[in-house]
GULUM-82069 format. One record per residue (C-alpha): residue number from 1; residue in one letter; z, y, x. Coordinates in Angstrom, 3 decimals. Layout:
BEGIN
SITE;nr;rest;zz;yy;xx
SITE;NUM;A;Z;Y;X
...
***
This chain:
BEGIN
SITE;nr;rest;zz;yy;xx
SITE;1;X;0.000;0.000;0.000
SITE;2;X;-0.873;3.342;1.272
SITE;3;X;-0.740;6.942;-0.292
SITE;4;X;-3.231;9.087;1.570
SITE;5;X;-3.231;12.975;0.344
SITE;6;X;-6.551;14.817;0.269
SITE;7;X;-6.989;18.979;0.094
SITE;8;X;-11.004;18.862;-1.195
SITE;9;X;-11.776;22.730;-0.607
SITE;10;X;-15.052;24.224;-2.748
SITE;11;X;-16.564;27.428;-2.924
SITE;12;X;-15.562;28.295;-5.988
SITE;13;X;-12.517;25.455;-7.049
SITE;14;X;-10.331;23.262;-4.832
SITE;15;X;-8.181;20.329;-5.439
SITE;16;X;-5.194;18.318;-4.608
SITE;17;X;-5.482;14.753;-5.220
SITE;18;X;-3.289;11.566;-4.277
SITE;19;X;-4.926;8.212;-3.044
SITE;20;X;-3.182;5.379;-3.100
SITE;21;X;-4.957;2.256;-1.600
SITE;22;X;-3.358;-1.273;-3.028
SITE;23;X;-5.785;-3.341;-1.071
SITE;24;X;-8.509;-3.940;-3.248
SITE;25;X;-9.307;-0.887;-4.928
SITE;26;X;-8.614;3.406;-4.381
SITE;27;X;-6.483;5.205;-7.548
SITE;28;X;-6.721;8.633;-7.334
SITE;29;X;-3.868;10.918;-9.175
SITE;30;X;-4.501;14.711;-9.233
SITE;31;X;-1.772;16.614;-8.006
SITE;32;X;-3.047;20.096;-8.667
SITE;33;X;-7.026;22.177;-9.131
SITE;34;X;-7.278;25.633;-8.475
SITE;35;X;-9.333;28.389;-8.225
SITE;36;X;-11.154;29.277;-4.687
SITE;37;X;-11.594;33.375;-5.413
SITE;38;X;-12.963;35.310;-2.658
SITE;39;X;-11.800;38.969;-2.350
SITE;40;X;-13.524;42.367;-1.138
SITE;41;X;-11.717;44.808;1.507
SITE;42;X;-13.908;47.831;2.282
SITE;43;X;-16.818;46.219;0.929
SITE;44;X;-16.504;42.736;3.116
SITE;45;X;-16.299;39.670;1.014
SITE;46;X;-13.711;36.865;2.221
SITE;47;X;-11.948;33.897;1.937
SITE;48;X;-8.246;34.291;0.941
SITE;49;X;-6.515;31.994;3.445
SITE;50;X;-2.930;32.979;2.733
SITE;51;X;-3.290;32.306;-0.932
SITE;52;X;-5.323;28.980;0.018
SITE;53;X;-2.777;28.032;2.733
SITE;54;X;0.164;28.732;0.439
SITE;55;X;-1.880;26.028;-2.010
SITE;56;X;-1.182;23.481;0.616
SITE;57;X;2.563;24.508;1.839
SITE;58;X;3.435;24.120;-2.388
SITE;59;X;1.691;21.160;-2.809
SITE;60;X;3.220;19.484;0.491
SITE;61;X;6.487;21.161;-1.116
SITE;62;X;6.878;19.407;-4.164
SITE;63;X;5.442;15.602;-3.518
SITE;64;X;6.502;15.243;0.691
SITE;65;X;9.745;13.933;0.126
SITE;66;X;9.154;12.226;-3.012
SITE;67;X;7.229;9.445;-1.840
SITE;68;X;5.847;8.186;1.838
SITE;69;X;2.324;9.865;2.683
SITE;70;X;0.963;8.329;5.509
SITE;71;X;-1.629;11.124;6.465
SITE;72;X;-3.173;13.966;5.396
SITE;73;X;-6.772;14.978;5.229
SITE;74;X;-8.717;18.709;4.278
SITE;75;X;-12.497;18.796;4.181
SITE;76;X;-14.240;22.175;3.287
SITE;77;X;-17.864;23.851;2.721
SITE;78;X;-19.462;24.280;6.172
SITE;79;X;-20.343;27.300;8.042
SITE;80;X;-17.333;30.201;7.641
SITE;81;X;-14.757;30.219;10.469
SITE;82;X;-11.751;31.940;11.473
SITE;83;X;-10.631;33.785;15.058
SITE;84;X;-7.719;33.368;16.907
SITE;85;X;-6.499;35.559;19.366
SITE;86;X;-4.828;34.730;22.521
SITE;87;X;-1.300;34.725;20.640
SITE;88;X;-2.510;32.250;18.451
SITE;89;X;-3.089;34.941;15.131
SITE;90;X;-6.153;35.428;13.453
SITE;91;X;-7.778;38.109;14.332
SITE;92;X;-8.918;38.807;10.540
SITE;93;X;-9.345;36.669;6.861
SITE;94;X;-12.236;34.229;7.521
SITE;95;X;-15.500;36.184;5.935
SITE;96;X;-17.797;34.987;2.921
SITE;97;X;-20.493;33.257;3.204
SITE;98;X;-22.519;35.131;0.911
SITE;99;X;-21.079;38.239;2.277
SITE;100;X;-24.047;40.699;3.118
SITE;101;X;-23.248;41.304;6.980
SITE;102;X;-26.004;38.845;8.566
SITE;103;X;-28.961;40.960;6.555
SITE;104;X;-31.598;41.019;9.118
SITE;105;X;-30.107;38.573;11.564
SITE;106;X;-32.178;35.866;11.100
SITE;107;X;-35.082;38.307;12.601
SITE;108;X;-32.744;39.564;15.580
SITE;109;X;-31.946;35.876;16.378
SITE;110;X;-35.390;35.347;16.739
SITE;111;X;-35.851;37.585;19.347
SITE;112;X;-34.265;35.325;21.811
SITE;113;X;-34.591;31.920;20.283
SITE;114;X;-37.611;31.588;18.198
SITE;115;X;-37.178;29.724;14.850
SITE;116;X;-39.378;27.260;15.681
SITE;117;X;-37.444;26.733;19.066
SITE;118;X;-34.159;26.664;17.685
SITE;119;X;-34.962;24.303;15.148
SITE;120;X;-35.754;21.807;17.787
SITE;121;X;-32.944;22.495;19.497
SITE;122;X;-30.370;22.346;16.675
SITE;123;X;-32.551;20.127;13.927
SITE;124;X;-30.562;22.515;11.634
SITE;125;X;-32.109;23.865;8.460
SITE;126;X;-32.525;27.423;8.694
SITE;127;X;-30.606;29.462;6.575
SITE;128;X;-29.353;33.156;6.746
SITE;129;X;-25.730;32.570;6.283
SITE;130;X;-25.304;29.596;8.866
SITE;131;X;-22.872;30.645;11.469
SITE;132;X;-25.159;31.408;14.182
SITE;133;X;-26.102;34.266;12.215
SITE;134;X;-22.239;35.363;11.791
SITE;135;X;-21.824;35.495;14.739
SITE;136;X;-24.608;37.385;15.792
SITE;137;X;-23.667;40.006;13.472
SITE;138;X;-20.329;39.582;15.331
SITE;139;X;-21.904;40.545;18.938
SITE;140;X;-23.903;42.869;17.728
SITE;141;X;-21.577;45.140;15.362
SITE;142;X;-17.985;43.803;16.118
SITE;143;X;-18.463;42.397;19.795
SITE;144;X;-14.686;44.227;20.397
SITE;145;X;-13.963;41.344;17.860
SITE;146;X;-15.674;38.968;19.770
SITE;147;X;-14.210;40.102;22.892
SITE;148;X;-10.697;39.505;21.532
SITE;149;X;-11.322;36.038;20.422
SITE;150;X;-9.637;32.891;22.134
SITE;151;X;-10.625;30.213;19.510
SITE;152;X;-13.056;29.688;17.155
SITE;153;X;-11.973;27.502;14.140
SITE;154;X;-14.448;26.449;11.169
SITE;155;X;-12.214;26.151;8.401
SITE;156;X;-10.986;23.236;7.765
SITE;157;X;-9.735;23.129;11.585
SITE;158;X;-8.849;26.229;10.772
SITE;159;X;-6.265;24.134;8.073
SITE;160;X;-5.404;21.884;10.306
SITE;161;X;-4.833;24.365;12.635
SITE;162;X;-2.246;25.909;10.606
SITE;163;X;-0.726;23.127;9.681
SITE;164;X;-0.363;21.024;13.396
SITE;165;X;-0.637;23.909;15.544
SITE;166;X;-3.752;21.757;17.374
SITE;167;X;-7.168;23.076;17.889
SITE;168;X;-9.923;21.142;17.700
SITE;169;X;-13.591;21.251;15.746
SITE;170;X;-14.340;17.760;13.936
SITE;171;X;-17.904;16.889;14.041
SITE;172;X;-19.249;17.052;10.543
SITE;173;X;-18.111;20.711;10.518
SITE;174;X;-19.378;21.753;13.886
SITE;175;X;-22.767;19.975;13.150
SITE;176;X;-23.604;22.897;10.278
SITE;177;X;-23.141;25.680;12.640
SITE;178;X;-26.488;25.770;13.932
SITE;179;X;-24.692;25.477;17.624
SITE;180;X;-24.386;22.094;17.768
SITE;181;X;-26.213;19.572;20.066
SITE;182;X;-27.630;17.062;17.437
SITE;183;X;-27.900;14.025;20.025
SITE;184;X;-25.189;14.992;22.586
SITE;185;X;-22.712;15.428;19.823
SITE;186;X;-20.976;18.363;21.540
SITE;187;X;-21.954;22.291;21.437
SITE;188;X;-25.419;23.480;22.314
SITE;189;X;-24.197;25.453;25.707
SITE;190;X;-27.456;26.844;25.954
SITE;191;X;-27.748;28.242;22.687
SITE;192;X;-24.559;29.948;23.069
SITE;193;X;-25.214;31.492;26.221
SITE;194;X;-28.921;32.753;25.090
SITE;195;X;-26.966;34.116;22.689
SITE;196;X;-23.851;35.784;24.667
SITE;197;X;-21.027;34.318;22.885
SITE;198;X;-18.367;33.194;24.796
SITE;199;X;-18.146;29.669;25.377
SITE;200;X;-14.428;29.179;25.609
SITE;201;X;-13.922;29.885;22.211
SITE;202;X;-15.759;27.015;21.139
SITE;203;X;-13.020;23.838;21.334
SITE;204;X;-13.403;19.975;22.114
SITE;205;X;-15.120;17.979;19.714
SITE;206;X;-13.622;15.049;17.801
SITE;207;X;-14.568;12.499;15.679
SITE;208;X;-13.989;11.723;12.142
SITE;209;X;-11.127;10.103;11.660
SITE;210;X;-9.457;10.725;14.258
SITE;211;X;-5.720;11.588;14.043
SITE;212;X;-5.327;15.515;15.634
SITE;213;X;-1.459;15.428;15.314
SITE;214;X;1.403;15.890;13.209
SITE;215;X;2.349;18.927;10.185
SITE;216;X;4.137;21.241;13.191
SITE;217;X;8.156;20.840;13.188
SITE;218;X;8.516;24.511;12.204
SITE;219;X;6.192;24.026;9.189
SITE;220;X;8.099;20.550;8.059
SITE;221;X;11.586;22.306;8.409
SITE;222;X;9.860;25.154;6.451
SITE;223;X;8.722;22.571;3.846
SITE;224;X;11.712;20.138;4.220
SITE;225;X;9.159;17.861;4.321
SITE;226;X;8.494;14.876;7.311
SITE;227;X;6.161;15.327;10.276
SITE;228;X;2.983;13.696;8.256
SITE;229;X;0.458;12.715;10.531
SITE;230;X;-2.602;15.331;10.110
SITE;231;X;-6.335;13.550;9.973
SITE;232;X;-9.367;15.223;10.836
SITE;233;X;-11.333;13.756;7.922
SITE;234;X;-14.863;13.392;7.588
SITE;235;X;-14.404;17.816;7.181
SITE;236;X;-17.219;18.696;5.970
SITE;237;X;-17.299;18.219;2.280
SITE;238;X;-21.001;17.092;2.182
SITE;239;X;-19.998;14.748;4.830
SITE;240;X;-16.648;12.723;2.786
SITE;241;X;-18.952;13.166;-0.284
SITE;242;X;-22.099;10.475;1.592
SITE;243;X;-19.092;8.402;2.570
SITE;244;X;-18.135;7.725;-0.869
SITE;245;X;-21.631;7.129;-1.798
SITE;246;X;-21.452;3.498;-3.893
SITE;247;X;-24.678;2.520;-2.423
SITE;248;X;-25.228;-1.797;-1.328
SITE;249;X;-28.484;-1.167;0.591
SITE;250;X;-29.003;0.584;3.661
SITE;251;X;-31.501;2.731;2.519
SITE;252;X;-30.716;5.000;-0.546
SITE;253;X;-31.332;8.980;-1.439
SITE;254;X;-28.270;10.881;-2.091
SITE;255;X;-27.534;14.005;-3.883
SITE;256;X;-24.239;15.876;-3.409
SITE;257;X;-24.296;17.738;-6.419
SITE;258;X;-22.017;20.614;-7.136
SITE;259;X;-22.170;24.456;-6.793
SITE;260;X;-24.639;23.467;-4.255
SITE;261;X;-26.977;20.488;-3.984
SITE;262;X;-26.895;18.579;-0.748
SITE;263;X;-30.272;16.198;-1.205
SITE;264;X;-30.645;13.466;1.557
SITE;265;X;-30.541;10.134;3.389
SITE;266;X;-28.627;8.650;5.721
SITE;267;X;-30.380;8.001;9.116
SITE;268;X;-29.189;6.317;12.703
SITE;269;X;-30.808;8.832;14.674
SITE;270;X;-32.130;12.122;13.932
SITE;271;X;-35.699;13.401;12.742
SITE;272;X;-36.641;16.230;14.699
SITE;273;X;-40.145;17.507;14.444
SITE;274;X;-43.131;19.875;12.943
SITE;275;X;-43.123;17.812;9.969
SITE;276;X;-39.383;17.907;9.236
SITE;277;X;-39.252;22.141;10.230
SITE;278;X;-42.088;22.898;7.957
SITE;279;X;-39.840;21.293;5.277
SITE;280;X;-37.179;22.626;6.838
SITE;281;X;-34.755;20.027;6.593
SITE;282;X;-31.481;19.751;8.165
SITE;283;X;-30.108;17.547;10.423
SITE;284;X;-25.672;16.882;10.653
SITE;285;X;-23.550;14.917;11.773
SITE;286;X;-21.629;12.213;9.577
SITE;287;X;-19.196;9.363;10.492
SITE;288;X;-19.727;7.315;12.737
SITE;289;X;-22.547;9.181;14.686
SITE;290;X;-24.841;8.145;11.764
SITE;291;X;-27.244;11.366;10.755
SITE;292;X;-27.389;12.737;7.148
SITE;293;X;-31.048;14.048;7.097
SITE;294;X;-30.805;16.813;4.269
SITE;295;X;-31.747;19.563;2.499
SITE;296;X;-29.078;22.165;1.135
SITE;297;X;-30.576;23.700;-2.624
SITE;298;X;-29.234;25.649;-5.129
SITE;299;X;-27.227;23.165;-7.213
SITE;300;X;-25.071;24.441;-10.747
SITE;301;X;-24.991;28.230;-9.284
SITE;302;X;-27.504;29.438;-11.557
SITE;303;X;-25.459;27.360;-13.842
SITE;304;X;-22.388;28.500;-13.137
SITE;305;X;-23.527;31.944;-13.246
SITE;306;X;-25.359;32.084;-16.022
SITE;307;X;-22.437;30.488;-18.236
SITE;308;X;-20.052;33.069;-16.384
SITE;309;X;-22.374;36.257;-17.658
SITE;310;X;-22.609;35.329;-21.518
SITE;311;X;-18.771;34.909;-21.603
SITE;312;X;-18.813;38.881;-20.517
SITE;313;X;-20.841;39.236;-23.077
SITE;314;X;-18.583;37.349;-25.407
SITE;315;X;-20.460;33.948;-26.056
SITE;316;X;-18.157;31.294;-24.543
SITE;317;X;-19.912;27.439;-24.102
SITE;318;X;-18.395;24.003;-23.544
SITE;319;X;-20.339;21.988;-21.204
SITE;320;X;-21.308;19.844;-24.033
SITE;321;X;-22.224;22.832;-25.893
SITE;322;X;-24.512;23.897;-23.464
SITE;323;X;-26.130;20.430;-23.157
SITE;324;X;-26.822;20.390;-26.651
SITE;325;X;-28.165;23.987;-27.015
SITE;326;X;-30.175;22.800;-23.758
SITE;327;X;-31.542;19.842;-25.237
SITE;328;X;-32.636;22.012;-28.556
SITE;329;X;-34.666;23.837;-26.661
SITE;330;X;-38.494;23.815;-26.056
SITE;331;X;-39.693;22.118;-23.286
SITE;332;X;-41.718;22.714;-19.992
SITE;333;X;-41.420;26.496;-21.129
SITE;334;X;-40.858;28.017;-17.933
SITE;335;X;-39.995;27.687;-14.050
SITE;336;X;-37.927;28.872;-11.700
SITE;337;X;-37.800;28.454;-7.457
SITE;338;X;-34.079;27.770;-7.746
SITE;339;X;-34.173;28.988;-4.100
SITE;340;X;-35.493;32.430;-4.772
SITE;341;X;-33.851;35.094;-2.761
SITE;342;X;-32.988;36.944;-6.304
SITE;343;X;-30.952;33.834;-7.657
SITE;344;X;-28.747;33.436;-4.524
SITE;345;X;-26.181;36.531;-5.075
SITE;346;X;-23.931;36.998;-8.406
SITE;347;X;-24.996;39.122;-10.949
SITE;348;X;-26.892;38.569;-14.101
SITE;349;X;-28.368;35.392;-13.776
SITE;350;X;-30.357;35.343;-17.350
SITE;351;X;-31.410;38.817;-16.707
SITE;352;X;-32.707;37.191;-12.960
SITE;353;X;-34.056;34.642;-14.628
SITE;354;X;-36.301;36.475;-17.372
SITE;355;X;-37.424;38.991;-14.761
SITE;356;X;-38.473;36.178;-12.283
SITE;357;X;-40.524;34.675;-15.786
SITE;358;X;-42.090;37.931;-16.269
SITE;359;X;-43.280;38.007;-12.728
SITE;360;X;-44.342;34.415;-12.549
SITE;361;X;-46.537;35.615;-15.986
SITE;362;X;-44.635;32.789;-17.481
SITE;363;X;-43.353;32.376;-21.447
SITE;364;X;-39.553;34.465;-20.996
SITE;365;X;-36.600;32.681;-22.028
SITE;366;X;-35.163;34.534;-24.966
SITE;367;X;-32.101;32.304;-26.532
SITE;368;X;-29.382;30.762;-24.267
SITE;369;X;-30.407;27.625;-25.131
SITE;370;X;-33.797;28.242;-23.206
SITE;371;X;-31.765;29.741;-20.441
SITE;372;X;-29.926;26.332;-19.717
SITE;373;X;-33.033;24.089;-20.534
SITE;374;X;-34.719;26.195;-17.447
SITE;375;X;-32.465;25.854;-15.307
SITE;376;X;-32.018;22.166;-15.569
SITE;377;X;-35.721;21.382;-15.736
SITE;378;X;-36.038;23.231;-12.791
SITE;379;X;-33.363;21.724;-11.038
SITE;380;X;-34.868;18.501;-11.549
SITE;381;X;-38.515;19.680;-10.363
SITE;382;X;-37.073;21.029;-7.407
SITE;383;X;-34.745;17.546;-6.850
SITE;384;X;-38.566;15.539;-6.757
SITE;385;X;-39.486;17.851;-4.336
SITE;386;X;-37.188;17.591;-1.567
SITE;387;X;-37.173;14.049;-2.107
SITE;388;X;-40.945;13.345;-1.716
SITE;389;X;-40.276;15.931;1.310
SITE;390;X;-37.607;13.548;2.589
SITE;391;X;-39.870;10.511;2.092
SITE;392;X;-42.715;12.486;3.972
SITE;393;X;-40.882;12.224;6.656
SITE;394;X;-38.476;9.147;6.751
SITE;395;X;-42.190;7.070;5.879
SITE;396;X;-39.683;5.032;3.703
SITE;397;X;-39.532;4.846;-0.572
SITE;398;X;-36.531;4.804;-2.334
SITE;399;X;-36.142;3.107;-5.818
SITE;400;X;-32.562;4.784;-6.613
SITE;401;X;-31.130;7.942;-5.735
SITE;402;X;-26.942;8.732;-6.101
SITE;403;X;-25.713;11.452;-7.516
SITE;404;X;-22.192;12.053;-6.607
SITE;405;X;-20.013;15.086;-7.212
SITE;406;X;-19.508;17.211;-10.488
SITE;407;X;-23.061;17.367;-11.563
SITE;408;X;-23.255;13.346;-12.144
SITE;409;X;-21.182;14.180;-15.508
SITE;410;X;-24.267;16.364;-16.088
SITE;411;X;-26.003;13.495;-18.160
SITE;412;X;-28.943;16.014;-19.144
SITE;413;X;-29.460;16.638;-15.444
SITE;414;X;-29.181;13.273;-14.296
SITE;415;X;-32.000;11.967;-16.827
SITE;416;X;-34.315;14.594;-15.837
SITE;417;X;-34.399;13.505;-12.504
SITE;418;X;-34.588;10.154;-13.307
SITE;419;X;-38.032;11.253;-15.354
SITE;420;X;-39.116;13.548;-13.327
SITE;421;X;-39.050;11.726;-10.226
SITE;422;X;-39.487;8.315;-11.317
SITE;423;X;-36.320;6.490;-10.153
SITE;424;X;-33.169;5.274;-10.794
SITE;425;X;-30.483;7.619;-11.165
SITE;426;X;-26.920;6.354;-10.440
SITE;427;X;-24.056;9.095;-11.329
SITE;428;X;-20.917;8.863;-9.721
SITE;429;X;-18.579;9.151;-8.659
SITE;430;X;-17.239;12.491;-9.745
SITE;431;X;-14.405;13.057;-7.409
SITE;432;X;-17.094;11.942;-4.475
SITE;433;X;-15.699;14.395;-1.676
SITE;434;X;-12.088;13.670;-2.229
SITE;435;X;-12.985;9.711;-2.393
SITE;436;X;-14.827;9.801;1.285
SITE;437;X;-11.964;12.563;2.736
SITE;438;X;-9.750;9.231;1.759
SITE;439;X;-11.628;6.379;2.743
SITE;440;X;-11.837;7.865;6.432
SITE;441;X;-7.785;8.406;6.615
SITE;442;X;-7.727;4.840;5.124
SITE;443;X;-10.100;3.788;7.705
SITE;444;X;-8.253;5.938;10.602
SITE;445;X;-5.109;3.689;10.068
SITE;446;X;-7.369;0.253;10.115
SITE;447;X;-6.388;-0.446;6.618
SITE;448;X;-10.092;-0.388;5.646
SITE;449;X;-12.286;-2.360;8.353
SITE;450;X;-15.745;-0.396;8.424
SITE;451;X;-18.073;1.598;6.490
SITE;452;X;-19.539;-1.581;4.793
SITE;453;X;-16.355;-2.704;3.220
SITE;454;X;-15.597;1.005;2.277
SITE;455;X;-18.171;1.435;-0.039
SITE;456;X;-17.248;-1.921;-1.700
SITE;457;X;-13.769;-0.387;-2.240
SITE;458;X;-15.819;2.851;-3.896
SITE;459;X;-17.776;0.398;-6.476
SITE;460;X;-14.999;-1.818;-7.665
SITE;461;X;-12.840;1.311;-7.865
SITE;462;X;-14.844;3.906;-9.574
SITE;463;X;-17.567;3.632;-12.711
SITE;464;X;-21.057;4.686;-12.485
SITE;465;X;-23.785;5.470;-14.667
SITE;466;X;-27.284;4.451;-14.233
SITE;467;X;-30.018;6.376;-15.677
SITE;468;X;-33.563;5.036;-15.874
SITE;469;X;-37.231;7.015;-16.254
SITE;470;X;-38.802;7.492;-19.556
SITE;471;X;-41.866;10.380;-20.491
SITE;472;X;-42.919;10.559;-16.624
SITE;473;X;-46.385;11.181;-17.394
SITE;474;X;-45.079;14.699;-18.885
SITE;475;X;-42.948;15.432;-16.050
SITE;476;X;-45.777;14.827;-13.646
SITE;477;X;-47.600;17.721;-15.544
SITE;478;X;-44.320;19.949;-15.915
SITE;479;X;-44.185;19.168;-11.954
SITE;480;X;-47.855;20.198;-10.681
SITE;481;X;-47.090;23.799;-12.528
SITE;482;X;-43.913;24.121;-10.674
SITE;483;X;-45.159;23.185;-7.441
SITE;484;X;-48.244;26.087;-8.369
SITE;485;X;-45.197;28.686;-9.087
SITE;486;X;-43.506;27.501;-5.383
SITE;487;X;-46.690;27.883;-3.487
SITE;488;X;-47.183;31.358;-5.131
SITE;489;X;-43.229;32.467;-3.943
SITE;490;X;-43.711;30.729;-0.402
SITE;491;X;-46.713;33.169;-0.363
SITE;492;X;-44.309;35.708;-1.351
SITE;493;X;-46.927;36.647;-4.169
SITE;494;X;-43.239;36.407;-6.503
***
């Protein structure tokens, strides 16, 4: 028997769940959900790590005396980091991710590694917030900041900083930086010195799974809590969500589906090359050494968004609700690039939406019923196309693709892809991050022998749904206009 506690940090909603591990199967008991709010000073937008970190120190509170935890594991989005000065003190709150500040970076980064290059280099997929371009921003407009810095910590080292006092960077987490040696395993030294960051703040990196130390003794007094051994999990959330994955063949699609959607395989080695950076898909790190070859979309955002704005406006919707006013709705009406530049910020997101219909010379979506049945179709259309991208360039098919994470209790979703792709859809399981954050500490202690026998424990512990194709031939119409209205916004005629 062991009880294994996992912090599963979102952008937008965390959670604190128990695992307890009898042997043959995982339970998982919630201990608390909360919201993940970022905050503006002076126009910056960060993460609030004192309220976050005070989420941890009450939940460690209330259940570390009342039963035995044998370790403790935090995985978070990728990217965002935190400073430490030579004292040990951050040097400011980590920033935002979707903070403004790396505006034009991507073009002075490019001045002394071109994309091309740096894709090769890095096999990362290129996107403006990755932390390459933070800290660009950094040297060029804070480099006092820079200059000050002992420590760089992405943040959920940054966690496990603050609660061990030990700094290292796990793998999964350094692998999304865009700094990170892809082969090697270790940070891209040249990369960092092209750029004229300072090495030193960059620390040793570790494994999944491996155990960093214990909660600090000042911390545990703090708490009244025991010295619970600390794991540096599988940290990136992507990264615990593939582990969960309840897949019995070697090959299989996956799709990480939440605020974001993390669309990929799971490879040995690497794929590195014209075909794969015209696509632009990513290559990180996951346990052990394996390669998760994928492409990060918008996921339930627009969703997200959209739902948020008509509750300003006073019309509040149920998730089933919005399925059924969804399903109402006409079909194959209208498209949206889910990736489009104007859908990536908050704001309005129907008011985004019609606009980008008007300029696509497309039908507008007038009810909110409409709204929701574009985004999903379109969410779908763009799921087919990363995958035939990622069979492009694996030269493998796939018969099934998992969808794991919050949007597998999107049944509407879930059967789109299945039609409009052609496959088999297999939803679940929901709490996928929090299930792979546990299966590594399980497998840290040796309770679980290997990945293999992991993902048994995931299928005899945790339902699925399987969803199979029907109307294809109309999807495969619905799918050659979207493709016309992507080529039009890669041409940036949008």
């Amino acid at each position: 028997m062991k009880n294994v506690l996992s912090f599963d940090f979102g952008a937008s909603s965390g959670r604190a769940i128990l695992g307890n591990y009898d042997g043959f199967a995982l339970h998982l008991k919630e201990i608390c959900r909360f919201e993940n709010e970022p905050i503006i000073v002076d126009g910056t937008l960060y993460w609030d790590i004192d309220v976050l970190f005070g989420v941890v120190k009450k939940v460690l509170k209330n259940i570390g005396n009342k039963m035995k935890i044998d370790s403790i594991g935090i995985d978070t989005w990728g990217v965002d980091f935190g400073l430490l000065d030579k004292d040990g003190r951050l040097l400011d709150h980590p920033v935002h991710y979707r903070d403004q500040r790396t505006e034009g970076l991507l073009e002075e980064v490019e001045k002394l590694i071109p994309k091309e290059k740096l894709y090769e280099l890095t096999g990362n997929q290129i996107i403006f917030f990755n932390t390459i371009y933070q800290l660009a921003y950094l040297k060029k407009y804070k480099e006092d900041e820079l200059k000050n810095a002992r420590s760089l910590l992405l943040m959920p080292d940054l966690f496990n900083y603050l609660l061990t006092g030990e700094q290292y960077s796990e793998m999964t987490i350094a692998s999304t930086t865009q700094l990170f040696d892809p082969y090697k395993k270790e940070w891209h030294g040249d990369i960092i010195k092209i750029l004229g960051l300072p090495i030193e703040i960059f620390n040793a990196v570790v494994d999944p799974g491996k155990v960093i130390g214990t909660i600090s003794e000042g911390l545990a007094k703090e708490l009244g809590i025991p010295q619970i051994p600390v794991v540096a999990t599988t940290s990136h959330d992507t990264a615990s969500a593939v582990v969960s994955v309840p897949a019995s063949e070697k090959d299989f699609l996956f799709v990480s589906c939440g605020t974001w959607s993390l669309i990929g395989t799971e490879l040995e080695e690497p794929i590195i090359n014209a075909k794969s950076a015209s696509y632009n898909i990513t290559n990180e790190s996951g346990i052990n050494g394996t390669t998760r070859f994928l492409k990060n979309v918008t996921g339930l955002w627009m969703l997200e968004e959209t739902k948020k704005q008509l509750e300003k406006e006073g019309r509040v919707y149920s998730y089933d609700e919005i399925t059924e006013l969804a399903e109402r709705s006409q079909p194959f009406s209208c498209y949206v690039n889910t990736d489009h530049p104007d859908f990536q910020l908050p704001g309005n997101m129907p008011a985004k939406i019609k606009d980008y219909a008007k300029m696509t010379y497309q039908r507008v979506p007038e009810t909110d019923g409409e709204i929701f049945r574009v985004i999903y179709e379109s969410l779908a259309l763009k799921y087919r196309d990363v995958f035939e991208e990622i069979m492009a360039c694996t030269g493998k098919r796939y018969s099934q693709v998992h969808i794991v994470g919050g949007g597998s209790q999107a049944g509407i979703l879930c059967q789109m892809v299945a039609n409009a792709s052609e496959i088999e859809v297999v939803a679940g399981p929901v709490e996928a991050t929090v299930i792979g954050n546990s299966i590594v500490q399980l497998l840290s202690q040796n309770t679980i022998a290997n990945l293999a026998e992991a993902r048994k424990v995931v299928r005899r512990s945790f339902e699925t749904k399987t969803y199979y194709s029907v109307q294809h031939e109309k999807w495969d119409v619905a799918f050659r206009h979207f493709k016309d209205i992507l080529r039009e916004d890669v041409k940036g005629e949008v």
